[in-house]
C-alpha positions as CSV (number, residue, x, y, z in Angstrom):
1,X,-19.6,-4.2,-18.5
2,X,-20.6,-5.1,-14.8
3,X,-17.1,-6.7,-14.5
4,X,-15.2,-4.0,-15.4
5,X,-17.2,-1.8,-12.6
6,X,-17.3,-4.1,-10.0
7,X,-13.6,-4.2,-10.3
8,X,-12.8,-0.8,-10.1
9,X,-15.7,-0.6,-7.5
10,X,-13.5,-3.1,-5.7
11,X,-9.7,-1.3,-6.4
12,X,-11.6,2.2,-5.3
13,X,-12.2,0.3,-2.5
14,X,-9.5,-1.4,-1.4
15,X,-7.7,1.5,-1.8
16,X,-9.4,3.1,0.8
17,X,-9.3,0.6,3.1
18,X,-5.5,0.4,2.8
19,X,-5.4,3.8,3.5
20,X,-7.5,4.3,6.2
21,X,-5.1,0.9,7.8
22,X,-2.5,3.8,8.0
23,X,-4.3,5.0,11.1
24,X,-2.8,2.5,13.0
25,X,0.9,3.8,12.1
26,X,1.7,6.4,15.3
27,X,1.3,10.1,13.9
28,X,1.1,13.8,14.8
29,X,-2.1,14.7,15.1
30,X,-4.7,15.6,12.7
31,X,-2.7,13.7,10.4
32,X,-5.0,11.6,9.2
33,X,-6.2,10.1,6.1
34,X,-9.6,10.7,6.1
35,X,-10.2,13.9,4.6
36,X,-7.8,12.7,1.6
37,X,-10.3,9.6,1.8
38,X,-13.8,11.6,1.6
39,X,-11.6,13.6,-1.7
40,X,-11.3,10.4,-3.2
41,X,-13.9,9.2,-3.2
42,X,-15.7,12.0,-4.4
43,X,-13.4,12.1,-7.5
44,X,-13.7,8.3,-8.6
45,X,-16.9,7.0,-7.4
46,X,-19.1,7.3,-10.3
47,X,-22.2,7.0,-7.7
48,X,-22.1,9.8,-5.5
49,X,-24.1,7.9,-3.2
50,X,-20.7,5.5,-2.8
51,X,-18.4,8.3,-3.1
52,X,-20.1,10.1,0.8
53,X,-21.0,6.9,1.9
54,X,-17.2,4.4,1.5
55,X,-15.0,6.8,3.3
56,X,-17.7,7.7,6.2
57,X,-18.4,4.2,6.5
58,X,-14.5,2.8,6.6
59,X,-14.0,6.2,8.8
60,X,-16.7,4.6,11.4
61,X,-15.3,1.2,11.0
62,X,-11.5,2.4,12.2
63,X,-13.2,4.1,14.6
64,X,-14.8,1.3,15.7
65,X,-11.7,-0.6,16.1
66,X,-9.4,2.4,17.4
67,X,-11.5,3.3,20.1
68,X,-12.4,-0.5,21.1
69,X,-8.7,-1.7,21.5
70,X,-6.0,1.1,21.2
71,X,-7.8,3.4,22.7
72,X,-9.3,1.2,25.1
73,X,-7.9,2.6,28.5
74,X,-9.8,6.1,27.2
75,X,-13.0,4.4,26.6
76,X,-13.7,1.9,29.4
77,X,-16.8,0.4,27.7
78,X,-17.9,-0.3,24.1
79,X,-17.8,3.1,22.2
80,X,-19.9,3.0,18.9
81,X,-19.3,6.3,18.7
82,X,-17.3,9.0,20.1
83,X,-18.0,12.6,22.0
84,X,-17.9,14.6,19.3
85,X,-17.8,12.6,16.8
86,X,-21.0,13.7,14.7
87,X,-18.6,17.4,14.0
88,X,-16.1,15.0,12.6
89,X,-17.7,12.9,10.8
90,X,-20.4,16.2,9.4
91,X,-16.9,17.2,8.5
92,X,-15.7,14.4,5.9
93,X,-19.1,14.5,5.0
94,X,-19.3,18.5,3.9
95,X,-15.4,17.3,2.5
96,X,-16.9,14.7,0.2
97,X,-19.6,17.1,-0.8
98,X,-17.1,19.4,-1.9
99,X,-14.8,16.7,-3.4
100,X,-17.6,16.0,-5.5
101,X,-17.6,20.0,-7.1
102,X,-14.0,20.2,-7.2
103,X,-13.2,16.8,-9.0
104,X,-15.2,17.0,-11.9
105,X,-11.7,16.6,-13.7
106,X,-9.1,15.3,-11.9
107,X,-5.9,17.1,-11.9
108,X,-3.3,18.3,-9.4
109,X,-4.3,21.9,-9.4
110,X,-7.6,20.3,-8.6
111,X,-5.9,18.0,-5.8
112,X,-4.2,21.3,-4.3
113,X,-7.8,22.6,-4.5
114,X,-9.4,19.8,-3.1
115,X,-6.4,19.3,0.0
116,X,-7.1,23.2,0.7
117,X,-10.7,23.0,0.7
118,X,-10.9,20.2,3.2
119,X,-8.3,21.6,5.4
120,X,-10.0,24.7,5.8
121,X,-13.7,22.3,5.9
122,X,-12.5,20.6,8.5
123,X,-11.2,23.5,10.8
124,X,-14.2,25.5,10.6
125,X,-16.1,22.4,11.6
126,X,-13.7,20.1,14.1
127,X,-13.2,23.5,16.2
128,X,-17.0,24.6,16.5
129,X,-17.6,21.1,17.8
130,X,-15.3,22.3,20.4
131,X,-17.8,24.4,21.6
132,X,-20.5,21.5,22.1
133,X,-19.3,20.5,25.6
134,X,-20.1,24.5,26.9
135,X,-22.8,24.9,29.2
136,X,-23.2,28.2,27.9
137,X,-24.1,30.0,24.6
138,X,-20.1,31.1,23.7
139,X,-19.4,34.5,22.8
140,X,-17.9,35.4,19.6
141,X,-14.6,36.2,21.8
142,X,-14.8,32.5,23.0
143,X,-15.5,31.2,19.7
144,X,-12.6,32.9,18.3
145,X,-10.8,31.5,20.7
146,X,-11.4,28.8,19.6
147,X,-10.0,28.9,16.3
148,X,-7.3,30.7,17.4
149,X,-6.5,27.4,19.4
150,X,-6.5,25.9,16.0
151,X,-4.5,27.5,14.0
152,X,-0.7,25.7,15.1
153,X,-2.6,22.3,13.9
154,X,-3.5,23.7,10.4
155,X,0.4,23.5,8.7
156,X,-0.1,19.7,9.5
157,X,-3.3,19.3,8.7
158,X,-2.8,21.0,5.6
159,X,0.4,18.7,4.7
160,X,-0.9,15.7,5.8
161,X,-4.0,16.1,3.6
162,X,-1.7,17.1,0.3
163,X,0.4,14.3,1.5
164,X,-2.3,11.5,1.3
165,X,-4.1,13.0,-1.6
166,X,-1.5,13.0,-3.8
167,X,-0.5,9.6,-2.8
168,X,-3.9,8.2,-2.7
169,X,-4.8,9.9,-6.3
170,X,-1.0,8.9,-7.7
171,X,-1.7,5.0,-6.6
172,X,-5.3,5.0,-8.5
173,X,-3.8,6.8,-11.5
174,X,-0.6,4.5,-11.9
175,X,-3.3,1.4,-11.1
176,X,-5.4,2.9,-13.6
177,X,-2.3,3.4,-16.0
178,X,-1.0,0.0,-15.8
179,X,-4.7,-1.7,-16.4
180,X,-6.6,0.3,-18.6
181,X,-10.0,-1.2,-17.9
182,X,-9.9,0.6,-14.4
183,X,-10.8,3.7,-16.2
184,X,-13.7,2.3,-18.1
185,X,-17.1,3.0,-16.0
């Protein structure tokens, strides 16, 4: 029995590191794996504790690694973490929460559901953390502002999140198809 979870403990995780590799590959922006990731995880990870904690921890990781070398000419000096990066992370965070509600089964209405959810998750919260560099108490005219801003990222945000759902859930299903002890837990 502890076999059969560690290895799809490990395959859950590999996948995910694999995918979160694809950051490296030049994109738009927002179009990003990691909201697909926090879904994911939500949906397999039969500890929940796993399923918040993987994606936010490879998340920090790429950061890590993004910020430290390809990003290096924007961050001069070692960046553990950076500015606003507690609204994005909070963000995959509040995603996997609601992964965890939506992915009870797994199904592709329930992908759609899940894609839509963190799209919408993740503009609410990204753009607020906008705000946190104002030396003032916005307005709501400001705020909405704000969102407004937002709004000609969301078609890719929204695609890019179906996109890597459905490829990240289609991998793990045809894995889990072609060795049946994947779906044992």
């Amino acid at each position: 029995m502890l076999k059969k979870i560690d290895l799809r403990f490990s395959m859950l995780t590999a996948i995910i590191l694999i995918a979160v590799c694809s950051r490296l590959i030049p994109h738009p922006a927002n179009f990003s794996p990691l909201s697909a990731i926090a879904l994911f995880g939500a949906a397999y990870f039969s500890n929940k504790r796993y399923a918040l904690c993987i994606p936010l921890l490879a998340t920090w990781l790429s950061d890590l690694f993004i910020n430290n070398t390809v990003y290096k000419t924007y961050y001069p000096e070692f960046t553990w973490f950076y500015e606003g990066s507690i609204w994005t992370y909070l963000s995959y965070l509040l995603i996997g929460i609601w992964g965890i509600f939506v992915f009870k089964t797994i199904s592709l209405k329930r992908i759609f559901a899940g894609a839509f959810g963190a799209t919408t998750i993740f503009f609410l919260i990204s753009n607020l953390g906008c705000l946190q560099t104002a030396e003032f108490i916005p307005s709501y005219k400001e705020l909405w502002q704000v969102y407004a801003d937002g709004i000609p990222y969301l078609t890719a945000t929204m695609l890019c999140y179906l996109c890597y759902s459905l490829t990240l859930f289609g991998c793990y299903h045809f894995l889990a198809y072609q060795f049946p002890i994947l779906n044992k837990e």
